[in-house]
N, C-alpha and C positions, 0 to 999 in steps of 0.2 A: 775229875770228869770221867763219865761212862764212856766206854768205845761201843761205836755201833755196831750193832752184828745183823749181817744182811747174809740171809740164804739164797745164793745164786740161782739154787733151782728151782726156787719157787718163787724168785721175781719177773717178775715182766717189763719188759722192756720194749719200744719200737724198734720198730725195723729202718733206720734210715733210707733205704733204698726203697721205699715204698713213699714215703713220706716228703723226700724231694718231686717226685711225678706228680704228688698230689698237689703240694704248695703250688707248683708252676700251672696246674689246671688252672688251677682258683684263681691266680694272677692273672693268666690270660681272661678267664671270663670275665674279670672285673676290668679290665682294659678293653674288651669288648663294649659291654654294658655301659662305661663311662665314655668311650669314642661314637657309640650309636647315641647316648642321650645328649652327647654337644655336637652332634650333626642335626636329631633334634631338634635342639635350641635355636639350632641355626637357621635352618629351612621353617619355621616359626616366627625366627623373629622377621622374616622378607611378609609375613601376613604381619605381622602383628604392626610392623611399618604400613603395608596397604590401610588394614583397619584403621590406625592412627588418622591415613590420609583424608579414607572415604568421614569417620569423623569430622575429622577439620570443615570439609567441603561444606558439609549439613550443618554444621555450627554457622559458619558463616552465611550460607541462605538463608537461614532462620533467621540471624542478623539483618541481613538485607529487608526478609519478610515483615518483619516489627519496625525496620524505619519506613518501607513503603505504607505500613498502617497508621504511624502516627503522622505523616505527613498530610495535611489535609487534604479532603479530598472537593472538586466545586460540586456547587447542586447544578440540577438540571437548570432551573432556571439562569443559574449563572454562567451553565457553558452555551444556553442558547440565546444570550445576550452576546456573548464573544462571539456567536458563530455571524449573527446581526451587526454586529459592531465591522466584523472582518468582511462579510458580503456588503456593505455599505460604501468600504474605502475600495473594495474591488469592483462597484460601479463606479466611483469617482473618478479610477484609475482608468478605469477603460474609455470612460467621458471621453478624456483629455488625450487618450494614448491613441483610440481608435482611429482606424483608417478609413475614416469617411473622403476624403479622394479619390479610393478606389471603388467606393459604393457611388460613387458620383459621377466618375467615369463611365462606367459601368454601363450606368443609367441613362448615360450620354448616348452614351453609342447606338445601345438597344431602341431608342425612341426615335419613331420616325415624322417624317414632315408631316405636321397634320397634330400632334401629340402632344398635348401640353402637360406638363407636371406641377400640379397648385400645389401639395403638400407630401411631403415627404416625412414619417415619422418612421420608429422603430420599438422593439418593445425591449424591456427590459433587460433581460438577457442575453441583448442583442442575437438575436439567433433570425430576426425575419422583419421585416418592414415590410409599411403600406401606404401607400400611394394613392394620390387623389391627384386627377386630369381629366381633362379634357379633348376631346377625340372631333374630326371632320368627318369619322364616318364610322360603322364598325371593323371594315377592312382593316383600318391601323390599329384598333385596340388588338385583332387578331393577333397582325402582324408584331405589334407591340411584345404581349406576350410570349411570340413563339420566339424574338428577339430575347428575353429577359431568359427562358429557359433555356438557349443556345449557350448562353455569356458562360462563366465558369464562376462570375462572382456569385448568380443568381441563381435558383435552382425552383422548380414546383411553384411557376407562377400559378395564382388564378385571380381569377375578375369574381372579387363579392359581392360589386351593386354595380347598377348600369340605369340612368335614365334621360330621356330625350327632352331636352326643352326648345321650344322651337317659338318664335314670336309671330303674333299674330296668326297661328295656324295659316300661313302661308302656302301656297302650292307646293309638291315637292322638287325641290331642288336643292344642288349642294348646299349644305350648311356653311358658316364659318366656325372658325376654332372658338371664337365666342359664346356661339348660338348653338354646338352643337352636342354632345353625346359627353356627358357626365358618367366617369367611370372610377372604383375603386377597387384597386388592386394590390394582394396580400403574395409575396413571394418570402422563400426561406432562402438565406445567407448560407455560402457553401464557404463553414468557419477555415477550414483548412486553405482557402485559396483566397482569404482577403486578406491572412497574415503574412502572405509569402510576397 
């Protein structure tokens, strides 16, 4: 074997003390650089959780949206047969439930001697009734209706027909309730005070 022959003066060498400062730069920056990019990571993944979320949320409306589409939907004419069918049993109901005792009462009171009541209807919606009687003079229909507009059941009377039948064109003198003053009277129902 050959022995190596190395000329001291002309080799190069580091400088250790230069070379330790440097290592330790480089270490710290790269412990920098990997502690900033898992902080990072970190403060990313708190979005990347939200994103996930707001996702989720939209996936499932969309869900929802696609069963409300396949669910059938009625036609018109089918929902305005239901609304018929429902308005029908909620006159029935009212038939049977309504407080015609207090429309009776009412009526009672309001009418005075002289004032006879032949027919008593109302309409549909029950919202107003009308009245057919019989009067001894027009004083009581007056009195009549300023009675019926006083009452709290009764509200915005008026008188739609009015006629005189009298027999045998007789002299004038008091009538009877029989003989005298044909009148027809339309008042609105004050809904609030016929159910209390």
């Amino acid at each position: 074997m050959e022995t190596i022959k190395i000329n001291l003066a002309t080799f190069e060498y580091q400088d250790k003390r230069l070379s330790y400062p440097v290592i330790l730069v480089v270490s710290v920056i790269v412990l920098m650089v990997s502690s900033l990019s898992i902080k990072a990571g970190l403060n990313r993944q708190a979005e990347i959780k939200e994103y996930e979320k707001i996702i989720s949320e939209r996936e499932q409306s969309t869900l929802k949206k696609q069963q409300i589409e396949k669910t059938p939907r009625l036609k018109d004419a089918e929902i305005e047969s239901v609304k018929n069918d429902a308005n029908f049993i909620s006159g029935i109901i009212n038939q049977h439930a309504y407080p015609y005792d207090r429309l009776l009462d009412a009526l009672e009171a309001s009418a005075p001697n002289g004032v006879v009541i032949s027919s008593f209807g109302m309409s549909k919606d029950f919202n107003k009734v009308i009245l057919d009687g019989k009067a001894d003079s027009m004083n009581n229909i007056t009195l009549f209706l300023n009675n019926l507009n006083v009452s709290k059941i009764y509200k915005n009377s008026n008188l739609l027909s009015l006629s005189v039948s009298r027999e045998n064109n007789a002299e004038e003198r008091s009538v009877s309730v029989g003989n005298g003053i044909t009148f027809e009277v339309e008042s609105l129902i004050a809904k609030d005070q016929i159910w209390q």
